[in-house]
Each structure stands twice: as structure tokens, then as C-alpha cells.
C-alpha positions as CSV (number, residue, x, y, z in Angstrom):
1,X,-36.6,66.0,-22.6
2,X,-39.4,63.5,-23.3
3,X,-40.5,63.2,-26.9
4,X,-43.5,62.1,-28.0
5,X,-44.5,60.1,-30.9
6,X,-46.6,60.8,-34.2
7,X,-49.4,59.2,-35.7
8,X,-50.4,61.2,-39.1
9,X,-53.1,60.3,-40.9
10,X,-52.8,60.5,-44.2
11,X,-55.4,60.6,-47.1
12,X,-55.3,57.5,-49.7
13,X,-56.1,60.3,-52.5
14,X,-52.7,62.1,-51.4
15,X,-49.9,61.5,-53.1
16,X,-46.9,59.0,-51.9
17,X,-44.2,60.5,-49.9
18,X,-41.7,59.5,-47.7
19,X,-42.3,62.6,-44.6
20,X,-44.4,59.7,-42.6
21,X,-41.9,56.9,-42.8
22,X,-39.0,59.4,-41.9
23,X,-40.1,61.0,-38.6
24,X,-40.4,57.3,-36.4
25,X,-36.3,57.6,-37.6
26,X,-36.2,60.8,-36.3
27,X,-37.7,59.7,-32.8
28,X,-35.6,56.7,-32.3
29,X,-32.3,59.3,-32.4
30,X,-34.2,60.9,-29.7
31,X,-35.2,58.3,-27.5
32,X,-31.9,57.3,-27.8
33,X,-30.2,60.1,-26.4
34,X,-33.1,61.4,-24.0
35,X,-31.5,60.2,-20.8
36,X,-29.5,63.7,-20.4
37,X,-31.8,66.0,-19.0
38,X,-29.3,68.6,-18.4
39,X,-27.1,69.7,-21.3
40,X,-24.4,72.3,-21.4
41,X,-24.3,74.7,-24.2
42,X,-21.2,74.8,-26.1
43,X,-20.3,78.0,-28.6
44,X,-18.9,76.6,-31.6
45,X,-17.0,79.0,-34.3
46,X,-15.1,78.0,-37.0
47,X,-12.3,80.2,-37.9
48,X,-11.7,79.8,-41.4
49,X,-12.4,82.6,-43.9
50,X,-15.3,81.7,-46.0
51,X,-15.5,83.0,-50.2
52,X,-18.9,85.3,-50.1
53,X,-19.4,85.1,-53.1
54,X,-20.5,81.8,-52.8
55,X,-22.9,83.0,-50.4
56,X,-23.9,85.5,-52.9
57,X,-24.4,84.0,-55.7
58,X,-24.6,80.2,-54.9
59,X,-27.0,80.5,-52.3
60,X,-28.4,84.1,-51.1
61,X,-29.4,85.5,-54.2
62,X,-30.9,82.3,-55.9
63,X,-33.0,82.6,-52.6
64,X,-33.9,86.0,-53.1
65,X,-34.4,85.2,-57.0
66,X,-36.6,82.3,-55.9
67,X,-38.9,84.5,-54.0
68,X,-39.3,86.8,-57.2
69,X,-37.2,89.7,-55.3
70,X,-34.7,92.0,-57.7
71,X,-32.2,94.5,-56.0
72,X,-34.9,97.1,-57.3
73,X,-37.5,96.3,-54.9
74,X,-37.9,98.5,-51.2
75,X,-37.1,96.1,-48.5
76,X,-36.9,96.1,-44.8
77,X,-35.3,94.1,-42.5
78,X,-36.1,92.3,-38.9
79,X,-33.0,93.7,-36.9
80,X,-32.5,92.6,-33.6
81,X,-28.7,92.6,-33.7
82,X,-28.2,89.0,-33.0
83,X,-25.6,87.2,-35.7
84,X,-28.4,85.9,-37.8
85,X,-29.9,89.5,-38.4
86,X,-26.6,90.8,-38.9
87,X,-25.7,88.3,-41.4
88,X,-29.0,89.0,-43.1
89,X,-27.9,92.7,-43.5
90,X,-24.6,91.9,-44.4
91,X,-26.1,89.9,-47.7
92,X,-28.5,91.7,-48.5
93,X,-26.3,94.9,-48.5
94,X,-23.9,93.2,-50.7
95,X,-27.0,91.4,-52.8
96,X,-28.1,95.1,-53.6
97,X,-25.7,96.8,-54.5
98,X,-23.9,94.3,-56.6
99,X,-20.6,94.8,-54.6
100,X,-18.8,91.7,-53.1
101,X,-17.9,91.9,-49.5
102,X,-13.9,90.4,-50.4
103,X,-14.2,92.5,-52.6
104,X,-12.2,96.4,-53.1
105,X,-15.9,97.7,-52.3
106,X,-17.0,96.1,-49.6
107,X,-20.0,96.5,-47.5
108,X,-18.0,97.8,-44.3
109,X,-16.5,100.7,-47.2
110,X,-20.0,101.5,-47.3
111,X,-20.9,104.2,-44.6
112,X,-23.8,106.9,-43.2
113,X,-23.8,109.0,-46.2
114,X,-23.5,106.4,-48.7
115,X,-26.8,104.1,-47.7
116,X,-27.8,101.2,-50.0
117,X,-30.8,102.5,-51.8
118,X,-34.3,101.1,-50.9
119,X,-33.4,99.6,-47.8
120,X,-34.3,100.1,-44.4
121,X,-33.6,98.1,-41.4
122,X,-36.3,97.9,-38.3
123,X,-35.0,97.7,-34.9
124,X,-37.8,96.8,-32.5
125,X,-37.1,97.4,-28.8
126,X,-39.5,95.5,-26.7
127,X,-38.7,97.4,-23.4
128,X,-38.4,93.9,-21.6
129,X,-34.9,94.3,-20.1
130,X,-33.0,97.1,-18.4
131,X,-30.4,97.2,-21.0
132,X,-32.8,96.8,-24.0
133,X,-33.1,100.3,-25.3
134,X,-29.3,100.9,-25.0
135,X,-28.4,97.9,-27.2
136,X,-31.0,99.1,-29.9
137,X,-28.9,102.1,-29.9
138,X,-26.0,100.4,-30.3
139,X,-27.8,98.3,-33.4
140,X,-28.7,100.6,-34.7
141,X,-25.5,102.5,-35.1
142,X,-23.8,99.3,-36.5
143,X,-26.6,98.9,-39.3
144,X,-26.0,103.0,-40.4
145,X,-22.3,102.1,-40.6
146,X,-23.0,99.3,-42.9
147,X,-24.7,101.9,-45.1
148,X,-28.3,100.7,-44.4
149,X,-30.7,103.3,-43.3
150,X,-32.2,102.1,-39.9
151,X,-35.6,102.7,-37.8
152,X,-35.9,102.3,-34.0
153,X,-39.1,101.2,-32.5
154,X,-39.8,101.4,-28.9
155,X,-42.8,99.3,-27.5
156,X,-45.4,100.2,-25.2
157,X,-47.2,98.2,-23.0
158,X,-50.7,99.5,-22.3
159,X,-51.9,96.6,-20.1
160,X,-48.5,96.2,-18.7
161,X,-45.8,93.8,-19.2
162,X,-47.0,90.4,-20.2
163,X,-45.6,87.5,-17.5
164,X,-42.4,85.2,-17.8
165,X,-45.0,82.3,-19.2
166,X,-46.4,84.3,-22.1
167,X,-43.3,86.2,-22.5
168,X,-42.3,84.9,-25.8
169,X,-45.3,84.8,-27.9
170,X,-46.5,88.4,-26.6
171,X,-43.2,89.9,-27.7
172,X,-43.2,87.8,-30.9
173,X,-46.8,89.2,-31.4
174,X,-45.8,92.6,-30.6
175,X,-43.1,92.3,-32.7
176,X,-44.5,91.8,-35.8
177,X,-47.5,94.1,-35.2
178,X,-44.5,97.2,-34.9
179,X,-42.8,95.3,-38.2
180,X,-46.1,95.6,-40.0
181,X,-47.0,99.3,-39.0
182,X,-43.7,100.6,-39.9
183,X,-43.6,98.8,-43.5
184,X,-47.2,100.0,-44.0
185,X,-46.0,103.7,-43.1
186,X,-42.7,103.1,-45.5
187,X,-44.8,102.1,-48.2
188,X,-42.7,98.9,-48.1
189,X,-44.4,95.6,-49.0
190,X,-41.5,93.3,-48.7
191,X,-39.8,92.0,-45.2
192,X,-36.7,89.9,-44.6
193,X,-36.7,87.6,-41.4
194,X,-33.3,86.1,-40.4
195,X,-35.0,82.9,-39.4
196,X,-32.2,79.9,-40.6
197,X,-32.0,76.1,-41.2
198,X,-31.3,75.9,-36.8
199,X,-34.5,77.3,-36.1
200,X,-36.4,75.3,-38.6
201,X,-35.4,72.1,-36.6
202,X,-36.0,73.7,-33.2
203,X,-39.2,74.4,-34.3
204,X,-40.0,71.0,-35.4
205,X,-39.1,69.2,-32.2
206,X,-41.0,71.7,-30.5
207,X,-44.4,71.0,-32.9
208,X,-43.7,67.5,-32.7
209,X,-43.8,67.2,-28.8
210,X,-46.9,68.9,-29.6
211,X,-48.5,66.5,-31.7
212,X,-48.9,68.2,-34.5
213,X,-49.5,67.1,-38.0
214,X,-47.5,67.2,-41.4
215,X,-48.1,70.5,-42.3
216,X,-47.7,71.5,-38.8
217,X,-44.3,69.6,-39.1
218,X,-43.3,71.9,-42.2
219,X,-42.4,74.3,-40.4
220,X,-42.0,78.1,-41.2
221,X,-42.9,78.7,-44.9
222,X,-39.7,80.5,-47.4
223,X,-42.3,83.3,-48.4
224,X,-45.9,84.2,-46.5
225,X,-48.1,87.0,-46.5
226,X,-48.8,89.0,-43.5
227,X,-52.0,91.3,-43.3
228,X,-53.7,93.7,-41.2
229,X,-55.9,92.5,-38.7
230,X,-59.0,95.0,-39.2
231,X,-58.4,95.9,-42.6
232,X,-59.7,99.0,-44.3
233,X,-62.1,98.3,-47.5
234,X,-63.1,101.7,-47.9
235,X,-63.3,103.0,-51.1
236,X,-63.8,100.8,-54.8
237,X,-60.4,100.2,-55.4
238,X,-59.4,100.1,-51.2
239,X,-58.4,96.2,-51.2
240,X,-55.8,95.4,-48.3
241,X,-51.9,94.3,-49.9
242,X,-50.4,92.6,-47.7
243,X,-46.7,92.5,-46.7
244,X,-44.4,89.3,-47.8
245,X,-42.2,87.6,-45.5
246,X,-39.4,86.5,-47.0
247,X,-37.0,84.1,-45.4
248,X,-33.8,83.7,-47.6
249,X,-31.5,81.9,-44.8
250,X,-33.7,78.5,-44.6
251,X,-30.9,76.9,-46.4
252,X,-27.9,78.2,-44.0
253,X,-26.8,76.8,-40.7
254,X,-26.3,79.0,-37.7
255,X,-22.8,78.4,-38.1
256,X,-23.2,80.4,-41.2
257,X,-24.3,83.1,-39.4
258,X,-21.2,84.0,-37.1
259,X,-18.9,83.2,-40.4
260,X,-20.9,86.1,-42.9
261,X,-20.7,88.4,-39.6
262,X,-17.2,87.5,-39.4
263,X,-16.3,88.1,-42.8
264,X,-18.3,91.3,-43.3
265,X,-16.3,92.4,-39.7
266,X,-19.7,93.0,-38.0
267,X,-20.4,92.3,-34.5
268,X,-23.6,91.4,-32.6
269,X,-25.0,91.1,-29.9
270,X,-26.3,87.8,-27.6
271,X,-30.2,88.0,-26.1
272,X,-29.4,86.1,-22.6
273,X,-32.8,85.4,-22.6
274,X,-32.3,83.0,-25.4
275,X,-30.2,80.6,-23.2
276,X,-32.5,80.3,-20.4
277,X,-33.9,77.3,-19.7
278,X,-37.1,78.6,-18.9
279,X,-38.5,78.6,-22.4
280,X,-38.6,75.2,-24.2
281,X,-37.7,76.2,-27.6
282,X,-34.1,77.1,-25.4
283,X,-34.1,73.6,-23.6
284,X,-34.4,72.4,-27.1
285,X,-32.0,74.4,-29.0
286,X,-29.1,73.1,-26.1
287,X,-30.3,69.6,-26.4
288,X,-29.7,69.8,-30.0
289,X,-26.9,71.9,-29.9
290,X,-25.4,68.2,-28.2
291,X,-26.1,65.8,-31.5
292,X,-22.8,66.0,-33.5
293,X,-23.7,63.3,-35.5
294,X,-24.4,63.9,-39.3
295,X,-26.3,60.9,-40.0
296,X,-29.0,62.9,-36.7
297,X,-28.9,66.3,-38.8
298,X,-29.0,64.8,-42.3
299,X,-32.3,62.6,-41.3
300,X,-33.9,65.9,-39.3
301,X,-33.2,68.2,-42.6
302,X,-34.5,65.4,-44.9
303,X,-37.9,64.6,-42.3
304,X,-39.2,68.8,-42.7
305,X,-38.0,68.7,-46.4
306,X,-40.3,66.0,-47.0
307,X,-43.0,67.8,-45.0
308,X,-42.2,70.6,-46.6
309,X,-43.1,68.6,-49.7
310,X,-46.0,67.3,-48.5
311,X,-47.6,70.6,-47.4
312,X,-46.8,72.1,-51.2
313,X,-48.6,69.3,-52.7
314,X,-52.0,70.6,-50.2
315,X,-51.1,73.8,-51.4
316,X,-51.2,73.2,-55.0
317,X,-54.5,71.0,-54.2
318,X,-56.3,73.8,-52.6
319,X,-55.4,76.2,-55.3
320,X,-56.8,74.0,-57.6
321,X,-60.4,73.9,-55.9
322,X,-60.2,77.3,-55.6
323,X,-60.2,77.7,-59.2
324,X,-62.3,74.8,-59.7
325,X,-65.4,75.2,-57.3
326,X,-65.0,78.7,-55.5
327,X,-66.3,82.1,-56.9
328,X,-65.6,85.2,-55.3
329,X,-68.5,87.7,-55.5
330,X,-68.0,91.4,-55.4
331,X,-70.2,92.0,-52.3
332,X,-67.6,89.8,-49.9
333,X,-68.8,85.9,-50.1
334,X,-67.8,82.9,-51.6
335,X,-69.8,80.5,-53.6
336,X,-68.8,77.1,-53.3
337,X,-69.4,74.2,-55.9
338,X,-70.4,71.3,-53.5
339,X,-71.0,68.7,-56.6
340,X,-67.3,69.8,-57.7
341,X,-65.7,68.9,-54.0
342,X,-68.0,65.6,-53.8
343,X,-66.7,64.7,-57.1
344,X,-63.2,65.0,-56.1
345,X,-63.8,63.1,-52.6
346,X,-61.6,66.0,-51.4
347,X,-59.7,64.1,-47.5
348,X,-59.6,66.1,-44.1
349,X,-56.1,67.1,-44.7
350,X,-57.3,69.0,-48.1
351,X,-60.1,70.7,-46.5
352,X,-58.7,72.4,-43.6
353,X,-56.2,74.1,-45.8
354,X,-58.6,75.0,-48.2
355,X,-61.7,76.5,-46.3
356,X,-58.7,78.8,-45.0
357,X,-57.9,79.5,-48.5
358,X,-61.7,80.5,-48.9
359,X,-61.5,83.2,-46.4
360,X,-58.1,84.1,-47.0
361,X,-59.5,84.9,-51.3
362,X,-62.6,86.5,-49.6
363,X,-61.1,88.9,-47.1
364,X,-57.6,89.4,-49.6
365,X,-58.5,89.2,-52.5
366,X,-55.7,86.5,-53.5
367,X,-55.7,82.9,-53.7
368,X,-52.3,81.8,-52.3
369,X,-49.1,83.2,-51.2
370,X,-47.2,79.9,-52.6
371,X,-47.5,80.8,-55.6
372,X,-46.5,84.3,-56.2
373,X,-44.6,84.9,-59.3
374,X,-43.0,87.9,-60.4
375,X,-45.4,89.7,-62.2
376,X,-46.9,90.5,-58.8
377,X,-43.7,91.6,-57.0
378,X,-43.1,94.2,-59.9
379,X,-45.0,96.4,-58.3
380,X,-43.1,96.1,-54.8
381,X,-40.5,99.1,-55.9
């Protein structure tokens, strides 16, 4: 797998970080070990019992407290009965209810008419394989046993199936359209996606072969907001809420992921679709999957944090000139202060994240979703 190299520009007005000297470091490891272009994929489990609790209240549920969520609040879930999603159910069962999986009420005591109140899992069956609807069946039985309520969704494809080379961004898009209309018909404003710390890197390397820049590099925020593509103003007090993604599992490996399942005595289910070699987020995942070396992982986790970093610093920038130069007027435009962004010699990498922003306050009638707090999430019940 060739990789190729990054040049970022970076504003003199931004502040110092260390995002742009890390990622040359991160190429070298791969054009180091590019030579291999066929890798075999190796399945990995460890064995050991992990403590949930530390899950719990170490790592999930700071997560979920970070993102301003409270057992209280209705939530739905991604499903697609993979290890990842399951593990997501699995903690966020036990994050509800208050009840320990090792503990004498566990989540698998916790059964069809005994579900976890306000949550509902979404099963999405994208009708792409023979065997699709059958396993969302079987999901779907597994999440009731768990004691979450659970929603099926079939898709249909009016202009036909998309084709092998658009496969995975049409059913991605699809996807999240079905996620959307069900949470809208729920009433339920807050969604859990079971993306982990693995997929974060995969989708690095991918963006980097790309060429893309720093905030491109970031990778998938912890908490976004997702709204309607033709939303409906009618009415005075008609403005459009969007839904928040929240991904808690950022900070867990997938190894994680088969251990919770384990523990909470779920099983899942394997997409072979996901090991084909057709896609290159796959040929990346097994080329990765390869790199046992610490020193490889620690420098690839430390690269996106400090993109991460970086695009939170823009963020906070933006907000600020929104507050600063931009006035929202009732009849659905902006006025902008050009002395005020002059003044400020506002960079390129500033500006693109911030006419965004513009639109974003215009059409949505919010500034940002970074910085949510918990005054607005009180309402999410």
C-alpha cells in the first residue's frame, strides 16, 4: 500500500502544536513496512476476564458524562450486530440502569419484559446480501434479550442497488438517513455510534493517502450534530433540532470490543464484506492489523490527538468570530463584520471552518456542536 506524504500549511497566527511535526514520524513507520502488499488477517482475542466496572465507571461513563448525557435521557443505538455494536449495548445497558454486568444483576438477567427504560436500539438492514434480513432478525432477538427494546429497518432501493465501487458510501448514506428518520419519529434526539479508537486510525491513513489537511486528519468528532436535509421552518417557533451523535468508544481498542461482548456473554455477528479486499479502508485495516509494535500505535494515537487538538483550537476560533462579527437576522441571513475579520487577519485554515459555521447558525439556529453543555441536553428526555 503506497502512502503518500503531507504538506500542511499552517497559519503563523495559529497556535504551536506538535500535529505537523508528528505525522512525517508516522510515514517513515509506513514507508518502512510498505514492501508487503499482501497481508493476512489474523483474529486476535485475549482470554482474560476483564473488571467492567472499570469500563463503567473509569472510561464509558466519563465518556457519556463528557458529552453532557445522564441515564435520564432517550437514546438510540446504531445496531449492526458486529462486536463493537454489541459492546456499545452491553455498556450502555449497564450505564443506565446503574447495574454492573459482574454484578448479581447483570445485564444478560435483564430480559424482554424487563427493557432498560428510554432506550431503543436501531437495526438497519441494507438488503445488500442474501443473508442480510435473516441476521437482522437474529440481532435483533439478541438486543430484546439484553432487555433493550429494538427497531428493524429494511431499506429500499428505488433506483436499484448502487454498484460494488460506491457500495460503501451509499449504504453508509442510506444508513444514516434510516437512523435519522427513525430517531425523528421516536422523538429521540440522541444517537450512539460504536465507532472505536481502530477505526479512528483506519480512517486516518485512509484521509492521509488522500491528502488531506489537519482537520481532515482529526478524524471523526466525539459528539456532532446531524440534521435534516430539507428542513421544515414552518411555523414561528418551527426551527429544525438536530440529532447528536455521540461516540463514547473513541478511547477503546477493538480488542475491547470482543472482551465487553465476552463478559456480558453476547455474541455477534462478522460482515464478510468487511474483510474484502476490495474496499481500501479493508486493505488498510489488515495492513494495520500487521504493526505489533507499540512505539507504531503510540505515535498514530498521539499524531490524531494532536490533530484533534488542533481542529478544537479552529473550533474555539470560529466560535469566537461568530460572536464577534456575525449577526443572525430573523428573516434567514447573516451580517458579517468585515472591519472585525480584517482586524483579526483571520488565515485560510480559520475561514473555511468558519463561513461553514455561518450557514450552519443561519439554517440551525446554533453556533457549534463543540461546545454543547448540559443545559442544552436537558431537554433530550
Amino acid at each position: 500500500m503506497a502512502v503518500r506524504g503531507l504538506l500542511m500549511p499552517f497559519p503563523n497566527t495559529a497556535p504551536s502544536h506538535p500535529a505537523v511535526a508528528i505525522i512525517p514520524a508516522v510515514i517513515s513507520w509506513f514507508g518502512k513496512f510498505s514492501g508487503a502488499r499482501r497481508a493476512r488477517f489474523y483474529c486476535r482475542h485475549h482470554t482474560a476476564e476483564i473488571d467492567m466496572s472499570e469500563y463503567r465507571r473509569d472510561k464509558f461513563a466519563q465518556r457519556m458524562g463528557a458529552a453532557g448525557l445522564k441515564p435520564h435521557h432517550r437514546i438510540a443505538i446504531a445496531v449492526s450486530g458486529g462486536p463493537d455494536s454489541m459492546a456499545l449495548c452491553v455498556l450502555t445497558a449497564d450505564w443506565k440502569s446503574d447495574n454492573l454486568v459482574d454484578s448479581a444483576t447483570s445485564v444478560t438477567t435483564k430480559g424482554r419484559s424487563n427493557h432498560v427504560d428510554g432506550l431503543l436500539a436501531i437495526v438497519v438492514d441494507h438488503g445488500l446480501r442474501p443473508e442480510s434480513a435473516e441476521e437482522a432478525d437474529l440481532v435483533r432477538n439478541r438486543v430484546l434479550d439484553m432487555g433493550i427494546k429494538c427497531q428493524v429497518s429494511h431499506c429500499e432501493w428505488l433506483d436499484g442497488k448502487p454498484s460494488p465501487g460506491h457500495l460503501q458510501e451509499a449504504a453508509r448514506n442510506k444508513r444514516y438517513e434510516t437512523l435519522q428518520n427513525i430517531c425523528i419519529q421516536q422523538q429521540i434526539s440522541i444517537l450512539l455510534i460504536a465507532h472505536h479508537a481502530d477505526d479512528q486510525a483506519e480512517l486516518f491513513i485512509l484521509r492521509l493517502s488522500r491528502n488531506s489537511g489537519v482537520l481532515g486528519l482529526a478524524g471523526m468528532s466525539f459528539a456532532s450534530q446531524m440534521f435534516t436535509q430539507f428542513p421544515d421552518f414552518c411555523g414561528q417557533e418551527s426551527r429544525p433540532r438536530g440529532i447528536l451523535i455521540v461516540r463514547p468508544l473513541l478511547d477503546f481498542s477493538k480488542e475491547d470490543m470482543y472482551d465487553i461482548c465476552r463478559s456480558g456473554n453476547q455474541q455477534w455477528v462478522e460482515d464478510p464484506t468487511n474483510k474484502s479486499p476490495v474496499y481500501a479502508r479493508n486493505r488498510i485495516r489488515m495492513s494495520l492489523s500487521n504493526f505489533s509494535s507499540s512505539i507504531f500505535k503510540t505515535e498514530l494515537e498521539a499524531t490524531i490527538s494532536a490533530c484533534r487538538g488542533t481542529r478544537l483550537l479552529v473550533d474555539k476560533f470560529c466560535n469566537l468570530l461568530l460572536k464577534q462579527a456575525v449577526t443572525i437576522m430573523p428573516h434567514g441571513y447573516a451580517v458579517i463584520d468585515l472591519e472585525i475579520l480584517r482586524a483579526m487577519e483571520v488565515k485560510d485554515i480559520y475561514l473555511a471552518k468558519f463561513v461553514t459555521s455561518v450557514v450552519q447558525a443561519i439554517c440551525f439556529g446554533y453556533i457549534s456542536s463543540s461546545h454543547k453543555n448540559t443545559d442544552q441536553l436537558e431537554g433530550r428526555r
